[in-house]
N, C-alpha and C positions, 0 to 999 in steps of 0.2 A: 605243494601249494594246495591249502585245502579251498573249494567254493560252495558258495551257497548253490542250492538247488532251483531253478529258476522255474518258473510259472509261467503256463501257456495261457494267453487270452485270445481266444478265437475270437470274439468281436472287435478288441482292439490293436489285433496284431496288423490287421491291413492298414487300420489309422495311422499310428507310428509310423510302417513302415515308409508308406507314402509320405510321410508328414520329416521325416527325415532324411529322405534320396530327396525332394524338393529343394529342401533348405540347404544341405551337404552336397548336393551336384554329384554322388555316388551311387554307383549302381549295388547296394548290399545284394540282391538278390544272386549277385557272380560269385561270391561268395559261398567256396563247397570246403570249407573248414581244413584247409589244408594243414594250417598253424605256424607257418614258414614268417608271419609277424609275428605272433608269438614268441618264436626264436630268435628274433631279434631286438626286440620291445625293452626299451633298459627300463623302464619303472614297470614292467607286467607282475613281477615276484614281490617289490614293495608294496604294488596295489590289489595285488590278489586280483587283478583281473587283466587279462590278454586282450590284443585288438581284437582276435576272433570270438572271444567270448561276447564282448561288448556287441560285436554284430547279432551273435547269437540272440543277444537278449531281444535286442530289436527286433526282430524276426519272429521272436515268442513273443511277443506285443507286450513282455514284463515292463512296462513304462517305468514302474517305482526303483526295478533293479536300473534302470536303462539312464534316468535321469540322478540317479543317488549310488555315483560308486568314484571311487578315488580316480580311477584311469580319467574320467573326465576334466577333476580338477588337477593330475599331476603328468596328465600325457605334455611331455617339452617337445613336441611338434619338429621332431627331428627327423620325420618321412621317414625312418627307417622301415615302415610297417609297408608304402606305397609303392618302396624300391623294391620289395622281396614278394610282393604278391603281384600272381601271374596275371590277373586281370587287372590291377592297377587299381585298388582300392585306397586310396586314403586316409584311414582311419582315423587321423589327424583332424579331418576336414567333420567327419563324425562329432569327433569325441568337440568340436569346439561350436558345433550346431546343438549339441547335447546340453554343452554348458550354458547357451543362448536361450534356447528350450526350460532350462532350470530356474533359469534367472527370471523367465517371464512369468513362471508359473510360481514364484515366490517363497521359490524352496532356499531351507537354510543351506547355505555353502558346505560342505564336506571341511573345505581346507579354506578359512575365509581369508586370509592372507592373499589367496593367490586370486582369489575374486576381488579381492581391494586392486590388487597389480593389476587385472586385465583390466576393471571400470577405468585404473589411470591412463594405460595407456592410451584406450580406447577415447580417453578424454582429451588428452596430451595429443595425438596423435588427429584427433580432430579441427585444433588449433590451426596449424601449421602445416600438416599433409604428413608430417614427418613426425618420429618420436622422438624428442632432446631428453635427454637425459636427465637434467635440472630440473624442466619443466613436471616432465614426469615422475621421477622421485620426490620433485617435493610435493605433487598430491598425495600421491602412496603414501607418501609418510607423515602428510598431516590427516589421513584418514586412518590412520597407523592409533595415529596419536588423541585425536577423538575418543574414538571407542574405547582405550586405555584409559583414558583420563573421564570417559563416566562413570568407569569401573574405581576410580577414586586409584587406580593406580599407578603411580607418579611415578614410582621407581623405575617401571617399565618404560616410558617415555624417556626418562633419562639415560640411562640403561641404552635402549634403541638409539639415542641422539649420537654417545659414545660411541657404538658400533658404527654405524655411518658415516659420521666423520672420518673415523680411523680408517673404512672403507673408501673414503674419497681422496685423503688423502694420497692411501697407496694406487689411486686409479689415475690420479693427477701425475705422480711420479712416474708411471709407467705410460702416459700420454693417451690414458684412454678416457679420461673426463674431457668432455669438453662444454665450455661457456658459448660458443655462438648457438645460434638458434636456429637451424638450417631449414630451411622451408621449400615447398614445392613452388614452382613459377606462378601458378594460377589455381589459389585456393579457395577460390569459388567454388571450382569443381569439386574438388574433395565435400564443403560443407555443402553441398548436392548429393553427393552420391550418401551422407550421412543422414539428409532430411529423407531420403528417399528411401534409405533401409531403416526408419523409425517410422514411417507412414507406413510403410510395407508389413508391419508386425502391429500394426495398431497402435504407436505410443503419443 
């Protein structure tokens, strides 16, 4: 797996650094590149870049490699990086402070499919305390369908409508669709703890 060659910035390697153990509640600095997430990272070889690399970068204050690389928008947050590292690094919790970080600096998505999926859920998930699956796919998927349909392409809309259905059906018959709309007791809270992390970030 070939990688690019990453760039030191001695005046902005502290900013980052700082600017991402805040936000990510990780300590990168424990990080002595053992690569033991690496070894077990299932998208590291699709994305050409490893949990330990992405640390790296941070630490080299490469902000451009740091904020603009596929591990960010294709890490599935399956802790296998946090279970195998000795100091208990997160990567996970990185890589989805990184994507936050990208998003506010109004960089183009890498993978914008998967930046439509987080705004819905994050939106979905706002509602109610909880994500439904209804709710939340059909933002996805009318913001799916938007964007295709500026692009004047209809096929794709329809096309996608097809695949979904056909996906819902088979989700229904194996009883994993569901129509109720489950919610947390007291969603005051939740739409508190969301005013209070969009004040927090300046929005």
């Amino acid at each position: 797996m070939s990688a690019k060659t990453l760039k030191y910035d001695a005046k902005g390697a502290q900013t980052l650094l700082r600017e991402v153990m805040d936000k990510s509640g990780q300590n990168l600095l424990a990080c002595y590149q053992c690569r033991r997430c690496a070894a077990g990272c299932p998208v590291g070889e699709e994305t050409g870049v490893t949990p330990d690399r992405l640390v790296r970068m941070v630490l080299l204050g490469d902000r451009e490699e740091a904020l603009s690389n596929l591990l960010v928008w294709q890490c599935v947050a399956c802790y296998t990086c946090g279970t195998r590292c000795p100091n208990n690094i997160q990567t996970a919790r990185i890589t989805e402070t990184l994507k936050q970080m990208s998003k506010e600096a109004h960089l183009e998505p890498l993978k914008p499919r998967v930046a439509d999926f987080h705004s819905s859920f994050m939106k979905a998930t706002e509602h109610f305390g909880r994500f439904n699956e209804i709710e939340g796919m059909g933002i996805y998927e009318a913001k799916s369908a938007m964007k295709d349909l500026k692009k004047g392409d209809l096929h794709a809309v329809i096309d996608e409508m097809k695949t979904q259905m056909k996906l819902g059906m088979t989700m229904m018959k194996k009883k994993r669709m569901h129509f109720k709309l489950d919610k947390v007791k007291d969603r005051s809270e939740v739409k508190a703890l969301y005013r209070k992390a969009k004040k927090g970030k300046g929005a």
